[in-house]
C-alpha positions in Angstrom: -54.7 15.1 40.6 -51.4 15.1 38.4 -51.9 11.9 36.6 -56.0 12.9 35.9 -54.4 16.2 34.6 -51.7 14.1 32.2 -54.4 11.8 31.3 -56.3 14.5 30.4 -54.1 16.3 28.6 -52.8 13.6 26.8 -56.5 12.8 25.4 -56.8 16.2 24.2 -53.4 15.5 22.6 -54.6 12.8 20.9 -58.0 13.7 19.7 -56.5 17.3 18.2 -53.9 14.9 16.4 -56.5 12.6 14.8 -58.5 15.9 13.9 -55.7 16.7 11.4 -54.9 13.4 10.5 -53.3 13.7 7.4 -51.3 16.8 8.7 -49.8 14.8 11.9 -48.7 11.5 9.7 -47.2 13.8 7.3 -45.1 15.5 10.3 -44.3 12.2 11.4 -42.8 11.1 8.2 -40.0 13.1 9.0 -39.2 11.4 11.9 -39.8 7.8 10.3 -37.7 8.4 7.6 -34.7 9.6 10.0 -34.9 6.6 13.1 -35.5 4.0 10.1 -32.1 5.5 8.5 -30.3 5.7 11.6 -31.1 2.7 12.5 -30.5 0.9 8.8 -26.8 3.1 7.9 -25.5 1.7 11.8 -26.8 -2.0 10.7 -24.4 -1.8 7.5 -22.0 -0.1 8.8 -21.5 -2.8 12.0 -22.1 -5.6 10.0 -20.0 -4.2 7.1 -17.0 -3.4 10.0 -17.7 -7.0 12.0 -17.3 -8.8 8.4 -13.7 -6.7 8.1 -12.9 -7.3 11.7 -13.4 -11.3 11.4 -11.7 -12.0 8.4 -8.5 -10.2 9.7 -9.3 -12.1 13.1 -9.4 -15.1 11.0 -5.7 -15.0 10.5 -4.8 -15.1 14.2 -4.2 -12.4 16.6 -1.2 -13.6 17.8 -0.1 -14.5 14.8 2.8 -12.7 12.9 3.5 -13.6 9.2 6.4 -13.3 7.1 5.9 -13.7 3.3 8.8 -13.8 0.5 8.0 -10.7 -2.0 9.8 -10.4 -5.3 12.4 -7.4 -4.6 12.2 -4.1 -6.3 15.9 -4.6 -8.3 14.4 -7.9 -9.6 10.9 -6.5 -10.5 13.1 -4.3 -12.6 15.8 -6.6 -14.4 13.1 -9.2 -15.2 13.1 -7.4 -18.6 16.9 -8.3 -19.3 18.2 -11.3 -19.9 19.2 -13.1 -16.3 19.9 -16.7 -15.8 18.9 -16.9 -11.9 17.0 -14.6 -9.2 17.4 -16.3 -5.9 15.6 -14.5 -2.9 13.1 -14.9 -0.1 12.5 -16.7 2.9 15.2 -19.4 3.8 14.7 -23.0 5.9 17.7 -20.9 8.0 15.3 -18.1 8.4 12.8 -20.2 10.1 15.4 -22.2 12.6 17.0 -18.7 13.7 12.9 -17.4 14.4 12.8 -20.7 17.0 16.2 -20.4 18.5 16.8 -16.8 19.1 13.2 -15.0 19.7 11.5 -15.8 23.2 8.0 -15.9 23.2 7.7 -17.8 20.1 4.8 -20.4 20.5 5.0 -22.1 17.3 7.0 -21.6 13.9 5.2 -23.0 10.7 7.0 -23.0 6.8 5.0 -22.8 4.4 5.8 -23.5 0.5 3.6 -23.3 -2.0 3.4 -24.5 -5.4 0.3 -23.9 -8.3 -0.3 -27.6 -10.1 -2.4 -29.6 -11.5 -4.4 -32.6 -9.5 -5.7 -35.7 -11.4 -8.3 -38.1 -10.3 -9.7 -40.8 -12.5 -10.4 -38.2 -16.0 -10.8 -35.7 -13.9 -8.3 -32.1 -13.5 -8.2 -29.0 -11.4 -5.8 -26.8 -10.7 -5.0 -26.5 -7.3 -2.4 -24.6 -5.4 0.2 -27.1 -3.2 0.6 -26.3 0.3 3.9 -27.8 2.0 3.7 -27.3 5.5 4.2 -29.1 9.0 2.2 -31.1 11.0 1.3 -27.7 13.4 0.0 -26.5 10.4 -3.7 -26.2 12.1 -2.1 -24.2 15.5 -2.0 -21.1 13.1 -4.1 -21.6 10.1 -7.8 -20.5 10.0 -9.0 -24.4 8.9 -10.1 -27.2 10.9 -10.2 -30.8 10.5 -13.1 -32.4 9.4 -12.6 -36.1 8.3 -9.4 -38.3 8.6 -6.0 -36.8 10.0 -3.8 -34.2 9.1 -0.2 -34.6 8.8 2.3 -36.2 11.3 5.6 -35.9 12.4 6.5 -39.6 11.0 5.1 -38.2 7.2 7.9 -35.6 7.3 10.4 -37.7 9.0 9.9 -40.2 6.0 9.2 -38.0 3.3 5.5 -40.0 3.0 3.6 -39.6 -0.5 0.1 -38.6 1.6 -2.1 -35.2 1.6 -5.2 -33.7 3.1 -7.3 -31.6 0.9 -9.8 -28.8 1.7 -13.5 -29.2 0.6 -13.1 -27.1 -2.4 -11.1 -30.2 -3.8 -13.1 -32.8 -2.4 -16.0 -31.1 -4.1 -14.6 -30.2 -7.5 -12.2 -33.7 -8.2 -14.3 -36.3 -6.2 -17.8 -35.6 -6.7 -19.7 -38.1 -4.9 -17.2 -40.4 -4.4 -15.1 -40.6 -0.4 -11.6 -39.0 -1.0 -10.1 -41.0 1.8 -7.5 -43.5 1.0 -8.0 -42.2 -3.1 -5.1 -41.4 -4.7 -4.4 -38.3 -7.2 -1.8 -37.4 -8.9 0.3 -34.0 -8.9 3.0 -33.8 -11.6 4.1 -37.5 -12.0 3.7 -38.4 -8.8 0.8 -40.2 -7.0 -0.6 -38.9 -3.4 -2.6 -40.7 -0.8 -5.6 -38.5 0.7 -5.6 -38.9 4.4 -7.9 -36.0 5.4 -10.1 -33.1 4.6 -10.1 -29.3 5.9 -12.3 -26.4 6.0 -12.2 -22.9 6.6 -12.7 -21.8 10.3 -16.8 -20.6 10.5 -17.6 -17.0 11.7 -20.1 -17.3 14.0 -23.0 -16.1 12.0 -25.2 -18.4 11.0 -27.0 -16.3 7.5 -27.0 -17.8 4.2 -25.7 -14.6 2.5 -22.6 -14.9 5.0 -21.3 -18.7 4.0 -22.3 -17.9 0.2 -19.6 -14.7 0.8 -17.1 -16.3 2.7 -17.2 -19.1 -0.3 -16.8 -16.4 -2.7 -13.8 -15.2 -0.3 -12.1 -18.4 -0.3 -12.7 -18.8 -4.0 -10.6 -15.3 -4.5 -7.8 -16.2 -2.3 -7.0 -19.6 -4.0 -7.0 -17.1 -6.8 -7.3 -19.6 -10.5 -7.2 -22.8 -8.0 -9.7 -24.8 -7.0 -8.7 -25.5 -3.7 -5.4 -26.3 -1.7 -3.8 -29.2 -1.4 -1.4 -29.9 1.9 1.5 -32.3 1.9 4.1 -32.8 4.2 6.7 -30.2 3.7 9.9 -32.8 3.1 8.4 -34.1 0.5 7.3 -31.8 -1.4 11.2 -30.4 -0.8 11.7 -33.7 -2.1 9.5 -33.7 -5.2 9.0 -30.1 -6.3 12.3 -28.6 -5.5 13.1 -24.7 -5.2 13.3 -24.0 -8.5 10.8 -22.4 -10.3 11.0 -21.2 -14.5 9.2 -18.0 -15.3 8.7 -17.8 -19.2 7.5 -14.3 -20.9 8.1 -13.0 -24.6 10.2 -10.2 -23.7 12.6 -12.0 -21.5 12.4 -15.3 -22.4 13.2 -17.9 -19.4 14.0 -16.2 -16.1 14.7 -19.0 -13.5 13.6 -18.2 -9.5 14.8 -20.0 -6.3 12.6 -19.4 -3.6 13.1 -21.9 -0.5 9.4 -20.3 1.0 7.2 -18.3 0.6 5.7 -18.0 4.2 6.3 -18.3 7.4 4.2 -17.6 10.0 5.1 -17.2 13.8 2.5 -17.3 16.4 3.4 -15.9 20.2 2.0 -16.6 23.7 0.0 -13.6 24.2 -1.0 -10.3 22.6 1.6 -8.0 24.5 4.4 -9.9 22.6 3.3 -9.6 19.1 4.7 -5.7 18.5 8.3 -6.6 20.2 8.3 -9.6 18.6 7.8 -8.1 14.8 10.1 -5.9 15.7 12.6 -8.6 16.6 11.9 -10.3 13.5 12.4 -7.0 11.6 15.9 -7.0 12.9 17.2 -10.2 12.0 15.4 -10.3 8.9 17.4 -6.9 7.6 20.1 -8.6 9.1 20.2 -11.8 7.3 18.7 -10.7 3.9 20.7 -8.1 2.0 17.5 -7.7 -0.3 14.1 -6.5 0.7 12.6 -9.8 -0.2 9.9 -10.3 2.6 7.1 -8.3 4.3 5.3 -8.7 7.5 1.7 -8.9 8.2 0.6 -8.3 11.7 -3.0 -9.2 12.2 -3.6 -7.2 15.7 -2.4 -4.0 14.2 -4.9 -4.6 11.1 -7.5 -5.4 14.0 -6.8 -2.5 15.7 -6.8 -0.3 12.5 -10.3 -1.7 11.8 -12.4 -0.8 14.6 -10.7 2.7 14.4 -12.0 2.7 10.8 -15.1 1.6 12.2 -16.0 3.5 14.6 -14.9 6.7 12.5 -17.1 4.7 9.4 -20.1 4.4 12.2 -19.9 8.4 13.5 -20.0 9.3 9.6 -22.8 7.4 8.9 -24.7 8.2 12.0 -24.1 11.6 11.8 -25.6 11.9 7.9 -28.7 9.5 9.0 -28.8 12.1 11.8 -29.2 15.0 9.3 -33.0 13.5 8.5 -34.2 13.7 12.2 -33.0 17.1 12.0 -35.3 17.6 9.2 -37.8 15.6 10.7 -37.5 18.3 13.6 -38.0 21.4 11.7 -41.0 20.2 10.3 -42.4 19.2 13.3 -41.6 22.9 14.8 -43.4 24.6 11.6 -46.2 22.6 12.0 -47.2 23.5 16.0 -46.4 26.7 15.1 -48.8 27.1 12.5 -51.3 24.9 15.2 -50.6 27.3 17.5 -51.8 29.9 15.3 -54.7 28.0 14.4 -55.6 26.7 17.8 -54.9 31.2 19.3 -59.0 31.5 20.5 -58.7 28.0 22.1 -55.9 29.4 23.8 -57.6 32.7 25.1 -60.6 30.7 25.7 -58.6 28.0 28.0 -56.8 30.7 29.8 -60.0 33.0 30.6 -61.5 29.6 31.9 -57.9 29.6 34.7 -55.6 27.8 32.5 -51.9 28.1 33.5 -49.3 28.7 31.1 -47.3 25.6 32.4 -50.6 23.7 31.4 -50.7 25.6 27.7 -47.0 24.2 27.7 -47.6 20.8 28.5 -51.1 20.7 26.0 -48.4 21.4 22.9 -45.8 20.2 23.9 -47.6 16.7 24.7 -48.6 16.4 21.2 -45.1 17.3 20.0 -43.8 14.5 21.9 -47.0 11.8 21.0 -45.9 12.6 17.3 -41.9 12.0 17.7 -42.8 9.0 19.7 -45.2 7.5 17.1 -43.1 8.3 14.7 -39.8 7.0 16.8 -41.8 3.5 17.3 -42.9 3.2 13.2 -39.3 4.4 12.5 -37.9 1.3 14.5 -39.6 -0.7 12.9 -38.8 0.2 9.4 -35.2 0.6 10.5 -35.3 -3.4 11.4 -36.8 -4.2 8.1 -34.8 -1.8 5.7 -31.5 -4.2 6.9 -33.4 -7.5 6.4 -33.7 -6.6 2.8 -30.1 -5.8 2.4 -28.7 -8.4 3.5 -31.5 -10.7 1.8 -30.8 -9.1 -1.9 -27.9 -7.3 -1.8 -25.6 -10.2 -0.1 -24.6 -7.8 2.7 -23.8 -8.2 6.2 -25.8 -5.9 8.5 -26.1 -6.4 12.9 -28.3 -4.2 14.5 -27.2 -3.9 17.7 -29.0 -2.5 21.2 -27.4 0.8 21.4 -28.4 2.1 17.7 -32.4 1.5 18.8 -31.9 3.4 21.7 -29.3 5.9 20.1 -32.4 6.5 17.2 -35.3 6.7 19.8 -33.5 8.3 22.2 -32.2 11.3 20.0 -36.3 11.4 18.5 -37.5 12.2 21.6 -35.0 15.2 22.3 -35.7 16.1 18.8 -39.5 16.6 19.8 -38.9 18.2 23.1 -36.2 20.6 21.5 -38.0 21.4 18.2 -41.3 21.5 20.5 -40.7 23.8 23.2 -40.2 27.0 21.4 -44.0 26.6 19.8 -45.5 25.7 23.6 -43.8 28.6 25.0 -45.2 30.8 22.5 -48.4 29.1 23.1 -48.6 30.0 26.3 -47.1 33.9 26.3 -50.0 34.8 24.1 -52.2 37.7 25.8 -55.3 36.1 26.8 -57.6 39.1 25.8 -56.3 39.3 22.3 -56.4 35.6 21.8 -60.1 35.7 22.4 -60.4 38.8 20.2 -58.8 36.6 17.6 -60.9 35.3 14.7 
């Protein structure tokens, strides 16, 4: 008897919903519009947030780096006249990191160096990386052809390098880089291998084109990098380093590194172990002449952003369904005005006022559901399109569908229930005196 009621009702829903056609897709605009931009300002707002959160994971979570930063006194007397500025991360620096910290996995120097590559009549700039053959533990790049560097290249100070792709695609061209030589400065280098950047595991076109875009602003004016063992670019580049402006003429800089980065055994040691390195660093350096960069705070930081970033946005997309609500609210309550003789008639003929509520109220609920299901599917689409043209992230996850259908359905029972009930208070012998 229930379900033959429901069913019954539900028909009636329906058929007084197609009467007014125009009138009921109009009321469910509101609804469409606000699921399709719940739905579409969560989608940028993950993907925007996941994009953030990758490229800081991309540095390594256990990772802890120390870069060499031009103090604030010499940022300041570089407009005087001074023969020498000497600061920054030591070779001393990095054997007191492995000696006297526990927990330390791995300790990789860096020292880098912006040149000039030659092959055949061909010239880039690239940027000279001279690192250690645990280079990859720490590094977001992987090995892709050949080798990368070994302990008997630094041991002998061997005249090889590895290049990333950037290189192999800007100074080789079609030719295979392996066992080519090209020459940085006066000296000629043997390619051994080739790198490229970790992938993010997203498989869109728009992603790789940013993350090239990404990796073309971090080498800055450089093409690419260029790694070579770090002895010999010791060896062949030196420390020292001339800076030439108009104001102050020549300034000359020793810096022995410019990074070094320190990678622990597990996540609860990377806090006590920055702070250990803070320590011997203020020790050792009289100068504030180095930073630290913690990836797993910056992690951290970022899904605190995010989630604040995804309540913002929900919360304004939210606003719409509101909207969507009010409409829906007016518009039974000018039905029910409409509809008052129907409801006298209906009642003289043993209606009950729980069935007047559920008549109404069903085709509240029919119109934020319709308009729920259209809005989902417009909330899919609108993301699509922004990340097709506008080269932007977007993941629409599980929750945000059932977040925006979920909160369309209590916006039709809530916005619904206060027409129903007036629906059904109405005195049936003035309803049927009503023309």
């Amino acid at each position: 008897m229930f379900l033959y009621r429901t069913k019954r009702t539900l028909k009636l829903g329906i058929k007084s919903l197609w009467l007014h056609r125009l009138r009921s897709t109009l009321t469910a605009l509101g609804i469409i519009f606000g699921v399709a931009s719940v739905i579409a300002m969560l989608a940028i707002g993950e993907g925007a947030s996941r994009d953030a959160m990758a490229q800081i994971a991309r540095l390594g979570s256990l990772n802890i780096i120390v870069k060499t930063v031009q103090p604030p006194e010499d940022q300041h007397a570089t407009g005087q006249q001074q023969s020498l500025q000497e600061y920054g991360l030591t070779y001393d620096d990095a054997e007191r990191f492995r000696n006297s910290i526990p927990g330390v996995q791995v300790i990789v120097p860096v020292r880098r160096v912006a040149h000039q590559a030659w092959y055949r009549n061909r010239k880039i700039p690239v940027e000279v990386i001279g690192t250690v053959p645990w280079h990859l533990e720490t590094s977001p790049i992987r090995l892709v052809m050949g080798r990368f560097l070994s302990n008997y290249d630094m041991d002998y100070k061997q005249d090889i390098c590895v290049i990333d792709e950037r290189v192999m695609n800007e100074l080789f061209k079609f030719d295979d880089p392996r066992g080519q030589f090209i020459k940085i400065g006066s000296d000629y280098y043997s390619v051994v291998g080739i790198v490229s950047p970790q992938p993010i595991a997203v498989s869109s076109e728009q992603q790789k084109a940013k993350d090239a875009e990404a990796s073309k602003k971090q080498a800055g004016a450089n093409a690419g990098n260029v790694y070579i063992p770090l002895t010999t670019v010791k060896n062949r580049f030196g420390e020292m380093s001339v800076k030439i402006s108009g104001q102050s003429g020549a300034n000359v800089e020793k810096v022995e590194l410019q990074e070094i980065i320190v990678k622990v055994a597990n996540a609860d040691l990377v806090l006590p172990t920055r702070d250990i390195l803070q320590t011997v660093l203020e020790r050792f350096h009289k100068k504030t002449d180095y930073e630290l960069t913690v990836p797993l705070e910056l992690l951290e930081q970022a899904k605190r952003t995010q989630r604040i970033f995804s309540i913002v946005l929900g919360s304004i997309a939210a606003i719409s369904l509101l909207v969507g609500g009010i409409g829906i609210m007016n518009i039974m309550l000018a039905t029910v005005s409409e509809r008052t003789r129907e409801i006298g008639i209906r009642r003289a003929l043993g209606a009950r006022k729980k069935d007047i509520i559920f008549q109404f109220l069903s085709e509240t609920l029919l119109l934020t559901f319709a308009g729920g299901i259209l809005g989902i599917f417009f909330g899919c689409t609108i993301p699509f399109f922004v990340t097709h043209f506008g080269n932007m992230p977007t993941v629409i996850t599980a929750m945000s569908l059932l977040l925006s259908f979920g909160i369309s359905g209590a916006v039709g029972i809530a916005f619904g229930m206060y027409p129903a009930y007036r629906a059904a208070n109405m005195d049936p012998i003035e309803s049927l005196r009503h023309e």
